[in-house]
N, C-alpha and C positions, 0 to 999 in steps of 0.2 A: 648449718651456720653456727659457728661456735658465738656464744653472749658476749663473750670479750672482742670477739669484734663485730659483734652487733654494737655493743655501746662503744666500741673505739672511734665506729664511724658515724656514729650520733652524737656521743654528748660532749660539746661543747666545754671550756674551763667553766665558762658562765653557769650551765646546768651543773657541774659539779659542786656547784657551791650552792644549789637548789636544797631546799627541805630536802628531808630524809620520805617524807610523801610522794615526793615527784620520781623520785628513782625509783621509788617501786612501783609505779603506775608506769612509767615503762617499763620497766622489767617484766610487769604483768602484761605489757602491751607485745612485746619481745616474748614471751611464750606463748603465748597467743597464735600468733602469725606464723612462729614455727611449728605449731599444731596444726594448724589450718594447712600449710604448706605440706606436714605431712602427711592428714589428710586426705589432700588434690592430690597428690601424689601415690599413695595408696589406692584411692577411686579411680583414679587414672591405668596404674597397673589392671586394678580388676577386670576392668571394662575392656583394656586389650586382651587379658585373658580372653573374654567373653567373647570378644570379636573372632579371634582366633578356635575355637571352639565352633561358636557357628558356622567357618567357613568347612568346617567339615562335616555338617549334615547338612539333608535332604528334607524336607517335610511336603509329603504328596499331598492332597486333601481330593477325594476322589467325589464322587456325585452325591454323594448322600452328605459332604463333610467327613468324613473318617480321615483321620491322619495316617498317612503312611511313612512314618519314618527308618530313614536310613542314616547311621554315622559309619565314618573309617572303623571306629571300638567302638566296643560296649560303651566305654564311658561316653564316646561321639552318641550312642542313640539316647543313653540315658538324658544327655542335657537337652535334644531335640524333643521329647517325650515329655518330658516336663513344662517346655517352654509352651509344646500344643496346649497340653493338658489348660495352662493359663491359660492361653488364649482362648478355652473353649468356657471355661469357669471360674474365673482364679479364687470367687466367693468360696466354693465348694474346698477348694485347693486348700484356701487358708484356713478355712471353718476346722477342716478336720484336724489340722493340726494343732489349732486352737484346741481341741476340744484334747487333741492326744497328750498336750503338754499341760494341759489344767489353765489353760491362762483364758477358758471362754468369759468367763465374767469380767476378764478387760476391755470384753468388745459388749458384753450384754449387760452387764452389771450385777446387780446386786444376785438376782437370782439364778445365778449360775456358779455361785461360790461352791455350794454345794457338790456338785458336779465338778469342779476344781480342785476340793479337797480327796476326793477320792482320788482322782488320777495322781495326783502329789504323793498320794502315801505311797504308790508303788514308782512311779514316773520322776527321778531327780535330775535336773541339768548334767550336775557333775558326776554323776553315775555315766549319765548315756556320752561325755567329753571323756570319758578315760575310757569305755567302750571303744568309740570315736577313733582315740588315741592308740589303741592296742588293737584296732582289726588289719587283717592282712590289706596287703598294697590294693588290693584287687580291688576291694570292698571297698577302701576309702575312697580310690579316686572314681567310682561309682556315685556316694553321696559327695565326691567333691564337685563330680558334673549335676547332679541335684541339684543341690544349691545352687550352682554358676547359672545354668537352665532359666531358674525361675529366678533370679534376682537380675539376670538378663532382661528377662520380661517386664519387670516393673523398670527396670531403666529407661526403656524406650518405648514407654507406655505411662508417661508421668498422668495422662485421664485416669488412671487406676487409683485410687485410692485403699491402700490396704485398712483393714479398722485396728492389724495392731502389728502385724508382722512386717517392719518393712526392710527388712535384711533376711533373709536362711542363710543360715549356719549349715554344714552339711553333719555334723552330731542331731539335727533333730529327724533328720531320717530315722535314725535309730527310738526314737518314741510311736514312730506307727509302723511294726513292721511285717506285720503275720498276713494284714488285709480282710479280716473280719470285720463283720459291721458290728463292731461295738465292743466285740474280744470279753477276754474271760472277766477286766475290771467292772465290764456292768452287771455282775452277778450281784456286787456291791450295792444294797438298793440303799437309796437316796435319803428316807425318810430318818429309817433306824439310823444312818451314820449322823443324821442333821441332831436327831434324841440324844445321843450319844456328847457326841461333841459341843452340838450347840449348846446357849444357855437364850431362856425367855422363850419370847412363842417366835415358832421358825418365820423365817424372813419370806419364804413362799409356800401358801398354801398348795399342797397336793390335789389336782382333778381327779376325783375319782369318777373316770369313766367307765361306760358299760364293759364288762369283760368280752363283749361281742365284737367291740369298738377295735380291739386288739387283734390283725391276725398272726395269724401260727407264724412264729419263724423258721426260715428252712429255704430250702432246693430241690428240687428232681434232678439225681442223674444217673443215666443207664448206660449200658454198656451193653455192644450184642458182636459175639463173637463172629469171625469171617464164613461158620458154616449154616448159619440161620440169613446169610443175606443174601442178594440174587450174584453181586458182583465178586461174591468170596473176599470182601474187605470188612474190617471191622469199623463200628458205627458207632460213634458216641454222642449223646444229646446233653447238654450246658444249658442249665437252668436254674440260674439262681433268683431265691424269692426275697427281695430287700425292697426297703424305699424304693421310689420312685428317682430317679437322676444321683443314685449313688454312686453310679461307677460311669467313668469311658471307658467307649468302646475302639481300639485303635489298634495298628499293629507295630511293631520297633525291630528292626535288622539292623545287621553292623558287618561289617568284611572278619569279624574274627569268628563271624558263624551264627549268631544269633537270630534267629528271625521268629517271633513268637506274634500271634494274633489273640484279642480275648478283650475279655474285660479287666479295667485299671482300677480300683479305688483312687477316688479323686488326690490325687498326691504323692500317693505311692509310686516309685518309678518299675513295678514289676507288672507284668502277666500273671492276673490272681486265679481268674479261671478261660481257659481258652488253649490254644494247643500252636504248636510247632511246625514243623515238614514231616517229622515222625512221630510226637506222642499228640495225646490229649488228656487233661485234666479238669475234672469236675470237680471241687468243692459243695459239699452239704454238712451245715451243723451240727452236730452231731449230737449225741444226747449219751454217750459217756460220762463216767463222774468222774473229773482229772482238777476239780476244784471243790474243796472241803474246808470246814470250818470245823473248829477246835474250842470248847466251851474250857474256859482258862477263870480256875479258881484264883481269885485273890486278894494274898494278904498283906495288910499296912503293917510294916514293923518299920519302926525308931523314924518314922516319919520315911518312911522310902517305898517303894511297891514293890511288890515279888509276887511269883507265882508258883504254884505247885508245879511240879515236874518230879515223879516217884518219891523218893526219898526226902529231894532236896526242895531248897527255897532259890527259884534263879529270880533276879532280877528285869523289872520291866524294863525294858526300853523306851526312852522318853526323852522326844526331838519338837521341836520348833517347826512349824510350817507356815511361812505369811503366803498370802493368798490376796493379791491385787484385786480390784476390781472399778466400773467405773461409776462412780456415781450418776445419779440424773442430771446434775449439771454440767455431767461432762469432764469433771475432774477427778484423780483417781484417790482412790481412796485405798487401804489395807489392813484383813483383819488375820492376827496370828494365834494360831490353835495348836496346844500341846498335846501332841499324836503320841500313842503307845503302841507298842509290838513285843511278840514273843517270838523266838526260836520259830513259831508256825509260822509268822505272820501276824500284820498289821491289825490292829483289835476295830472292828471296825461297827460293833453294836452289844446291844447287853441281852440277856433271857435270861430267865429265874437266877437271878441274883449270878449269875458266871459275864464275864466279860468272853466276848465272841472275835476270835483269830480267825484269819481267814488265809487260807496256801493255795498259790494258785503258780502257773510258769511264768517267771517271769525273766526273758534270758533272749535281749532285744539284738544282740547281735548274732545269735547263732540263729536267729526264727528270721532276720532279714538276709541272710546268707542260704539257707533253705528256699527262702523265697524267690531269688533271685536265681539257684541255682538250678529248681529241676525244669525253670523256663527253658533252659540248655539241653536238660538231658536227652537224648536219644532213642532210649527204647526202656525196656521193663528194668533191664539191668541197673543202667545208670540212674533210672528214678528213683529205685529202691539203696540207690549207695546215700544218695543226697537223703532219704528218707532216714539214715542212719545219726543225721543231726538231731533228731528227736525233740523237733523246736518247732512242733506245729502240734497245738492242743484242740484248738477247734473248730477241727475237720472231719468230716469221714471225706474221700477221696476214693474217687470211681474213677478209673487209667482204662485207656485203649491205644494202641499202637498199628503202627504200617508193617508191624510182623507178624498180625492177628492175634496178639494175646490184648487180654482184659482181665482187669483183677479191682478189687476192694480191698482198699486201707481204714485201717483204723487210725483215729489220732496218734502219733506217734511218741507223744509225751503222755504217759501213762506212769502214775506215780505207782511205786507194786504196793500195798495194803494187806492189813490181816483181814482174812471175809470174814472173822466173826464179825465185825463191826458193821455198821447201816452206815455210810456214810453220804447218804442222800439228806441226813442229822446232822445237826454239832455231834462231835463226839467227844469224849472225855478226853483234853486236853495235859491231865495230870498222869496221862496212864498212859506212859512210853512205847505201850501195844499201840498205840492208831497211832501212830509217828509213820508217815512217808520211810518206805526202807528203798529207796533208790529209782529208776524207771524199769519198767519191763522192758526186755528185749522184743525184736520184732517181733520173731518168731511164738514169741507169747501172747499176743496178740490175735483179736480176732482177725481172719483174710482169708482172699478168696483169692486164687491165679488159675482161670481159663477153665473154670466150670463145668464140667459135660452136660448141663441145659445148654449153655451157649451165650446165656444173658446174664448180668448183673444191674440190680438196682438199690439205691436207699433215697428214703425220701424224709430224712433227718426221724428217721425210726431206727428200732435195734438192728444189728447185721445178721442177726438170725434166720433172716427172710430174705437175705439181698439177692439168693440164689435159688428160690423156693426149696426143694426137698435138698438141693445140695450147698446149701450155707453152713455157717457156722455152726456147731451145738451149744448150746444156749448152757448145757450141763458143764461142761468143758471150759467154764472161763467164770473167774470171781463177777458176782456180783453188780459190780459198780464199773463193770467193763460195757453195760447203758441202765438208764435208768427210768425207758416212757414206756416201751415194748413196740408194739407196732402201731399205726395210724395209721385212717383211711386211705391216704392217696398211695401206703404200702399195700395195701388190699388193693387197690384199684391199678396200679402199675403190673400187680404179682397176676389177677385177672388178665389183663392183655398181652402179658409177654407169655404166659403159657400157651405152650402150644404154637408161637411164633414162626414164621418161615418165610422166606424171599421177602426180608426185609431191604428196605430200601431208602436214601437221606427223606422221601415223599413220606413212606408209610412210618418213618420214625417220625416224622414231622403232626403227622394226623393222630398218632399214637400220646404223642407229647399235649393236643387238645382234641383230646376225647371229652366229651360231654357229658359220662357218666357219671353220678353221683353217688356212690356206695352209701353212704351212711345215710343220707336220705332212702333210700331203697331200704335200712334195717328202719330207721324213725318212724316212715309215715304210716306203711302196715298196720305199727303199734295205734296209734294216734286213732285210724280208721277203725281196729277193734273198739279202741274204747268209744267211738259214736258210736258202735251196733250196738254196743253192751249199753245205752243210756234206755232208761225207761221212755214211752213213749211220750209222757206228757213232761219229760226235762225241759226247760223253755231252752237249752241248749242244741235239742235235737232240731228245733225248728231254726233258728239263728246260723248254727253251724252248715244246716243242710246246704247249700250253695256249694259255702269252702270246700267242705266234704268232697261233694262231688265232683268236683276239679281236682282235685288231688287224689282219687280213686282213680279215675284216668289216664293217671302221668307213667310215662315211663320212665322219669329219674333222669333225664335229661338237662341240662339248661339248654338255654336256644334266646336270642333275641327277640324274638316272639313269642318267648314261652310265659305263658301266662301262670302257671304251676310252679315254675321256679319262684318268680318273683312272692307268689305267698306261702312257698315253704322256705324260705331265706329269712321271710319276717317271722314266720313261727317259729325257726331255729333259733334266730339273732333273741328273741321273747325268750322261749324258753332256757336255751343258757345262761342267760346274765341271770334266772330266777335259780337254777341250779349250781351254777358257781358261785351261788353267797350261801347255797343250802348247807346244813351241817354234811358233814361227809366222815361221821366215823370208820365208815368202812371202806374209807381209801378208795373209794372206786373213782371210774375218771368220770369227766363231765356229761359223755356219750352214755355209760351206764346208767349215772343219774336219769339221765333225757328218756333211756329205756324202762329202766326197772324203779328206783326207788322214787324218783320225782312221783309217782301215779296218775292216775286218770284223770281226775280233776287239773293237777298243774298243767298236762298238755293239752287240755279242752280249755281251760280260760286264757293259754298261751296264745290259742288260734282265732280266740275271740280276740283280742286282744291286738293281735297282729291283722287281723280284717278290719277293727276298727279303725287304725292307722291307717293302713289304705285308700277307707273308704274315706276318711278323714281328710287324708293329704293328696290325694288323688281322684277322688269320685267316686273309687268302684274298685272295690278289693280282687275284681277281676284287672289286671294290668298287664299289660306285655313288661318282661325282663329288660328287655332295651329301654322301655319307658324311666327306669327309675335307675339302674342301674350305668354307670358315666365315666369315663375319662375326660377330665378336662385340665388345660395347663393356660393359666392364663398370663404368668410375670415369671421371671426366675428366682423369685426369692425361694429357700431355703424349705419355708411352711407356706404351704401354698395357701392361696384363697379361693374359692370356690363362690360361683354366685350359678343360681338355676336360671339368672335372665340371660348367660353369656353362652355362646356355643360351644358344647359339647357331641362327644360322638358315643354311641350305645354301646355298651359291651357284654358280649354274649355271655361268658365264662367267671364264675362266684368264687367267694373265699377258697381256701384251700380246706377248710376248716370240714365242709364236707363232702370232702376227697378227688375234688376237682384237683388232675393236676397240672393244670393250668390255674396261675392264684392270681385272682381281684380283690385285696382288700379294701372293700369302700363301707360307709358308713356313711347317715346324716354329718352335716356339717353345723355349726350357727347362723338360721335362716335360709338352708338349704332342705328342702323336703325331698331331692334327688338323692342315690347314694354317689360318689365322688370317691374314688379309689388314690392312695397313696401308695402302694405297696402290692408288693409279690412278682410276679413275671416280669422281670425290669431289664434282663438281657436273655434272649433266647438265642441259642446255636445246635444245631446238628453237622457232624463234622465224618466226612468219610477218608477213611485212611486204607489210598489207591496207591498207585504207584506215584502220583503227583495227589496232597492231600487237598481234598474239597467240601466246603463249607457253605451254608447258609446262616442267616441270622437276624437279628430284631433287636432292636431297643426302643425302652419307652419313650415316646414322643418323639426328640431328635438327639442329636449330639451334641446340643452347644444349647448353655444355659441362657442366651442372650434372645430376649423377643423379638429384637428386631433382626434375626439371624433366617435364612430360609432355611435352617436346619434345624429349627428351634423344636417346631412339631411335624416335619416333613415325613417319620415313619408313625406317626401315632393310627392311622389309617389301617395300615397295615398289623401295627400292633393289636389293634384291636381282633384282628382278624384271623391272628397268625398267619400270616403272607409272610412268610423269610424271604428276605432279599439276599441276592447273589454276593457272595464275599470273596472280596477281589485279593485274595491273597499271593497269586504271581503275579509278575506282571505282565503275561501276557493278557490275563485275566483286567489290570487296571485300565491296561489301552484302552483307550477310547470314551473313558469316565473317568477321567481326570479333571477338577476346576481348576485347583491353583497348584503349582509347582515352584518353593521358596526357600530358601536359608530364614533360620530364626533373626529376628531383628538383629543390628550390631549397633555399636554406636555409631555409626557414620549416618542411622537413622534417627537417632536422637532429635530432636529440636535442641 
């Protein structure tokens, strides 16, 4: 509607000889209404969008809850996959994006600025909208069904209340796109950037928790080639070890070929780890150095910053960042901090007197194109083309296929470096030697393709071992190509696949929770020497004798009734947190300490120590493992809560920490004397690739974050038990465990 005849047909001769007030209180009233109009008219469009879209997916939801979607396109399954995903969580949905885009402290307030500030320095709106802008057709109208999907969902689901996202954009795809839990930005610790930037005393105190209280992060995943197995097909096991309800589990097909099964990061519309009709893909952390920090000398001249770079004087970098947030009463508040960066990277803490750069990948539309694409790929061929994006940093990637090969990838974003330099360090940022000189090629790279053992594994240790005698050479590749060496559960995996034969999805499945505990097996020995070596009259030799003698007897096993675990778990949890504050000049790791330098004494008052507890919180330092040890889920909030009066179920299998590879990380809680697990084995699958590919699998608890869902805790039973349940991935296979069969909401369901 043109103004001129909006007020042709409104004002009166009378109103034109009104004050010069009144004409503009309509005219403000007259853009107004044309706004509004357009709008209704915009939301309008959307929403038939959205309608239209929906009529062409499927969404199965099969007995356990699993969504099985199907669209005409890719883009049809992407907006059905999203819209499940809401419907199973949309808390989780939003949370992570929240957290991807730096805006949590709009929902949580004040203490999450922090955490906001960092993701800002690498993460800009208008960076990832001219991304957005310039990715192929392909790619957009993927995050254009994204967004459609989930702001679908909140249409026709006004009980939802989002806490701050109530629109997607389909540009904020591109802020979470790799599907790591946490990505290379939380190398970024918290406290030093708050030092740095903040001014006064920080806005949230730091916990500092027991180092015990932490487990390892990581995955198991193996590979076993088709002549080690009964059926002559190759077998690959999926086990990634993250929080508790971080990922869906579902599968997404489309008529242009697509059909992928696995685990989702809550939001992400890709298959992060889980497999196809022909491949399969593991993701494990990896422990590569492809993130370095750069010690940046600097000097104040004529009132301006610069920094050394050889020769020259280059100028700092220096931008503006506000950072929203909500106050306690609900209203928002904003605080802006002037951020600096060099040539490396954003300066993100200080040490002896150098300000601290930090370089890491950060290249959100070619790592969301990767991600999307080797869901597609085919066979070894095609995974390793899509690998040639080189926009996936932290991975290792264990591949098996329905042509019998199996191979181990390295991260593929690997910065190439001069090896003199440590770059596990700052390194001298003035000295054009440690500068990034480009990526390696693949081929430069540690890898493995079809091993003559037959097996491959990494369990976020070096790739030196993934193959036993036939891996990597350790000699053969710089340095910083990892940086931990091996861990127990790579000792303990390298243990059972040698010598492997007529394996089977069963005996991979039993293989995946083995009971053995390696590093307990080198700990307790020691521990035992030192009670023989006590004089007789040590008042420790009388106190200890009991514990002694139950732990002289173990075979290294956990068990739900093993009473041996549960008080080598307390003497572990004791003596680590006492060695991980120890001095450590000599670089050794925490397992060393536990061995050699901690001595005698530190692990005889550990064991006191850890009996007292016990005896203290339980009665009797003798206890079965099931007694203390718990999965429990009792709301779907985010941070669980834990009470010892509410029912829980025992769990047989401990940390990862000592080499179980099967991970429980539990710990006390506040007012909890049980341990209560958060983390590690959160989706399990073993996957046989036959001439038709066949799967089992697990997740923790259920699929859907909502209590009053029968699928909230409906596998937790199972999980505990490792019972894989049967994964319906054709549908001959869904017949007959099928609940519900729907198109995502439209508005015609609106209210």
């Amino acid at each position: 509607m043109m103004l001129s005849s909006f007020f042709g047909s409104r004002l009166t001769n009378d109103d034109r000889r009104q004050p010069q007030k009144r004409r503009e209180r309509l005219l403000l009233t007259a853009l107004l209404a044309i706004s509004l109009a357009a709008t209704a008219h915009a939301n309008s469009a959307e929403q038939a969008r959205w309608h239209r879209e929906s009529q062409a997916v499927t969404i199965t939801r099969d007995d356990w809850g699993i969504a099985h979607v199907h669209g005409k396109t890719d883009a049809d399954a992407v907006f059905g996959m999203a819209y499940a995903q809401a419907e199973d969580d949309f808390n989780r949905v939003e949370t992570n994006y929240l957290n991807a885009m730096g805006r949590l402290a709009e929902a949580e307030g004040e203490s999450a600025i922090w955490r906001d500030l960092r993701m800002k320095l690498f993460i800009d709106p208008n960076d990832l909208q001219r991304d957005y802008a310039s990715s192929p057709d392909w790619l957009k109208s993927l995050m254009n069904a994204w967004a459609d999907g989930l702001n679908d969902y909140l249409a026709t689901h006004p009980d939802v209340h989002p806490r701050v996202i109530t629109h997607f954009e389909p540009w904020m795809a591109l802020s979470f796109s790799e599907g790591s839990i946490g990505g290379d930005i939380e190398r970024v610790k918290l406290d030093p950037l708050q030092a740095f930037y903040g001014t006064g005393k920080p806005t949230v105190a730091s916990l500092d928790l027991p180092s015990s209280w932490v487990e390892p992060s990581g995955s198991n995943g193996i590979a076993i080639a088709p002549k080690l197995t009964v059926d002559g097909h190759a077998l690959l096991l999926i086990n990634p070890h993250t929080s508790f309800y971080f990922r869906s589990e579902l599968q997404m097909s489309s008529d242009e070929g697509l059909d992928a099964y696995g685990a989702v990061t809550w939001g992400q519309f890709f298959i992060y780890q889980g497999f196809n009709r022909h491949i399969g893909w593991m993701h494990t952390s990896t422990t590569a150095d492809n993130v370095d920090e750069f010690a940046e000398t600097i000097v104040h001249q004529d009132g301006k910053l610069f920094y050394r770079y050889g020769n020259q004087l280059r100028p700092v970098s220096v931008r503006q960042i506000t950072v929203p947030y909500r106050k306690p009463n609900g209203a928002m508040a904003t605080r802006t901090f002037t951020v600096y960066a060099t040539h490396h990277g954003p300066i993100v803490r200080t040490e002896d007197g150098k300000w601290i750069a930090i370089a890491l990948m950060n290249k959100p539309m070619l790592a969301l194109e990767q991600s999307w694409l080797r869901t597609k790929a085919s066979d070894y061929a095609s995974y390793m083309k899509v690998a040639e994006l080189k926009a996936n940093s932290s991975n290792n990637t264990i591949f098996a296929d329905d042509k019998g090969e199996i191979a181990y990838l390295h991260p593929q974003f690997m910065p190439r470096r001069d090896n003199r330099f440590d770059y596990t360090k700052p390194v001298d940022g003035s000295d054009p030697a440690t500068d990034w000189q480009g990526l390696h090629a693949l081929n430069e790279l540690p890898h493995l393709l079809n091993p003559t053992n037959g097996w491959i594994m990494n369990t976020n240790d070096w790739p030196y071992s993934a193959a036993g005698p036939y891996s990597p050479r350790r000699e053969d590749y710089p340095r910083y190509m990892d940086t931990v060496g091996e861990n127990p559960r790579g000792v303990h995996a390298t243990m059972l696949l040698t010598n492997a034969q007529n394996m089977t999805l069963a005996s991979l499945i039993s293989l995946a929770f083995d009971s053995y505990l390696p590093e307990f097996a080198r700990q307790i020995p020691i521990l035992i020497q030192d009670y023989d070596a006590l004089p007789a009259n040590d008042p420790l030799k009388r106190q200890l004798a009991g514990p002694i003698a139950l732990l002289r007897g173990w075979n290294y096993r956990w068990g739900i009734t093993s009473m041996p675990t549960t008080l080598a778990v307390f003497w572990g949890d004791t003596l680590w947190d006492k060695m991980d504050k120890a001095d450590n000049a000599e670089g050794l790791s925490v397992y060393d300490r536990m061995a050699k330098t901690g001595g005698a004494n530190a692990r005889l008052q550990a064991l006191l120590e850890a009996s007292d507890r016990l005896q203290a919180d339980f009665g009797s330092w003798g206890i079965p493992w099931g007694e203390v040890n718990r999965y429990q889920r009792l709301t779907g909030d985010i941070v669980q809560p834990f009470n010892d009066a509410k029912p829980s179920i025992p769990v047989p299998f401990t940390s990862s920490r000592w080499g179980s590879l099967a991970s429980f990380g539990a710990h006390r809680w506040p007012g909890t004397k049980r341990y209560y697990g958060t983390s590690g084995n959160s989706f399990v699958a073993v996957v046989e690739f036959g001439d038709k590919v066949h799967a089992r699998a697990i997740t923790a608890g259920g699929e859907s974050g909502h209590p009053d869902s029968a699928h909230f805790n409906d596998e937790a039973e199972r999980y505990t038990t490792g019972n894989l349940r049967e994964v319906y991935f054709w549908p001959d296979e869904l017949a007959g465990h099928t609940e519900r069969v729907y198109q995502p909401s439209s508005i015609t369901s609106a209210p």
